[in-house]
N, C-alpha and C positions, 0 to 999 in steps of 0.2 A: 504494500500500500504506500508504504515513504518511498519507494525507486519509483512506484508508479507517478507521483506526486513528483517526485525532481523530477524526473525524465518530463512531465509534462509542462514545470516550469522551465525548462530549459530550452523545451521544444516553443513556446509562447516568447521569448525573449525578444524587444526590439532589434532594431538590426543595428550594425557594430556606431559606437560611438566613442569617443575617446575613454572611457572606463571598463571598456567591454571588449572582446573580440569574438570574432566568428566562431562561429561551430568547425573543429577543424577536426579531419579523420587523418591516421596514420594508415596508410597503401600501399602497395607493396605493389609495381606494375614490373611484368615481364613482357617486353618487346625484342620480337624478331631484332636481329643483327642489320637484316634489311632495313629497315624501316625505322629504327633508334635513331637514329643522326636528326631524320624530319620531325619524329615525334617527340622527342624530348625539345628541339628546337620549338616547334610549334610551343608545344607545353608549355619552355622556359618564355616565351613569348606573351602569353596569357597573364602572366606574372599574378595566377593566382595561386601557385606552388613553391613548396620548400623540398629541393632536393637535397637526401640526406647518403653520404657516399658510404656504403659498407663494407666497404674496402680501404678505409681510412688508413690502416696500419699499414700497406704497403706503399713502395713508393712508386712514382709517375713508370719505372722500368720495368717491375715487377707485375705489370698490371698485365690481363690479358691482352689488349691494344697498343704493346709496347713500339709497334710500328711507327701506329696515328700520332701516342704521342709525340715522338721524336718528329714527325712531318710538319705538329703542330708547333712544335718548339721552332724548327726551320722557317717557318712561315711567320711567325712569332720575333725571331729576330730579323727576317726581313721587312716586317711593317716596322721594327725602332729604327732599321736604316732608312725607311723613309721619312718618319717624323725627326730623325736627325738632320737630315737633308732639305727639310721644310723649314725647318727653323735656321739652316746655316742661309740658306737662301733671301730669310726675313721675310719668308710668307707668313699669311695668318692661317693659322690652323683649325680645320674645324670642333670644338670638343662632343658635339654630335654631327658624328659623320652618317649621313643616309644607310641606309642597311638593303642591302637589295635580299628579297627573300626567296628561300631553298636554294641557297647559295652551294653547289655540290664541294664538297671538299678538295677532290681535284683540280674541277674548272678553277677555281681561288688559288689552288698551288700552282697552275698553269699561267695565270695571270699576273698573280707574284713575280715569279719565274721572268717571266717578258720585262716585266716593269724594272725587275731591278736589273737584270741586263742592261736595258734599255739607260735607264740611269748611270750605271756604272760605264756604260762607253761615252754618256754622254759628260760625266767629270772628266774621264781622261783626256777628250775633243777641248775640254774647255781650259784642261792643265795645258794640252798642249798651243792652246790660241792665246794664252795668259804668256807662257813664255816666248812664240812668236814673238808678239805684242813686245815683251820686255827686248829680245835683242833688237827688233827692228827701233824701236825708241833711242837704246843704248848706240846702235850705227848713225839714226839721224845728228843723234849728240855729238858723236867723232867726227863728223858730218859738216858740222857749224862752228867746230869748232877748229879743226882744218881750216875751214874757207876765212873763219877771222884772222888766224895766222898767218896763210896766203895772202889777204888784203893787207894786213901791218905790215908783212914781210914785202908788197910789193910798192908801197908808200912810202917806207923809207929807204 
């Protein structure tokens, strides 16, 4: 009769307010290996879950996924080379960047991959057009400064 009685005041409760929180259930979901990556995405999307990891005691290598992680790691330090590269640049950086969605793991490493190629040749093009730039300036200089000694040297 008293569980019957909480459970039905519990069940009657306004909806959350700053004193109160939701009716929250512990869940246990098993997803296909396929289809984990979208649905826990999705899920984590919804943002109305708490995921709790059951595997906390091992670490990122021990895991079953020891592959992904390392690819994610890879990919992980190629987005700090570009937010390095953004800031050396004196761009402004977005702190919400657009998220494009069912973004496939691959395609993202694929496009990684291009980007920071693409990048990394294009410092070197621009190492090498900076030093240009320097010996050509450094010739014009020898340049001018020749031709003032030429002149004094043919004036007197």
């Amino acid at each position: 009769m008293v569980l019957e009685r909480w459970e039905n005041f519990v069940d009657n409760l306004p909806a959350m307010d700053l004193m109160r929180s939701e009716k929250m259930s512990l869940v246990q979901l098993i997803i296909p290996v396929e289809s984990a990556h979208r649905a826990v995405s999705y899920l984590g999307g919804l943002g109305l879950l708490q995921f709790c990891d059951l595997n906390a005691d091992k670490s990122p290598f021990q895991r079953t996924f020891v592959n992904q992680v390392k690819r994610c790691g890879e990919m992980s330090r190629k987005l700090r080379f570009f937010k390095d590269q953004i800031h050396k640049a004196g761009l402004p950086c977005s702190t919400h960047p657009a998220i494009e969605p069912d973004v496939e793991l691959e395609e993202l490493e694929i496009q990684l991959a291009e980007h920071e190629h693409e990048l990394i040749e294009m410092n070197s093009n621009s190492e090498k057009l900076q030093q240009t730039y320097n010996e050509l300036l450094e010739f014009k200089m020898v340049l001018q400064k020749v031709n003032f000694l030429a002149l004094k040297f043919l004036l007197h």
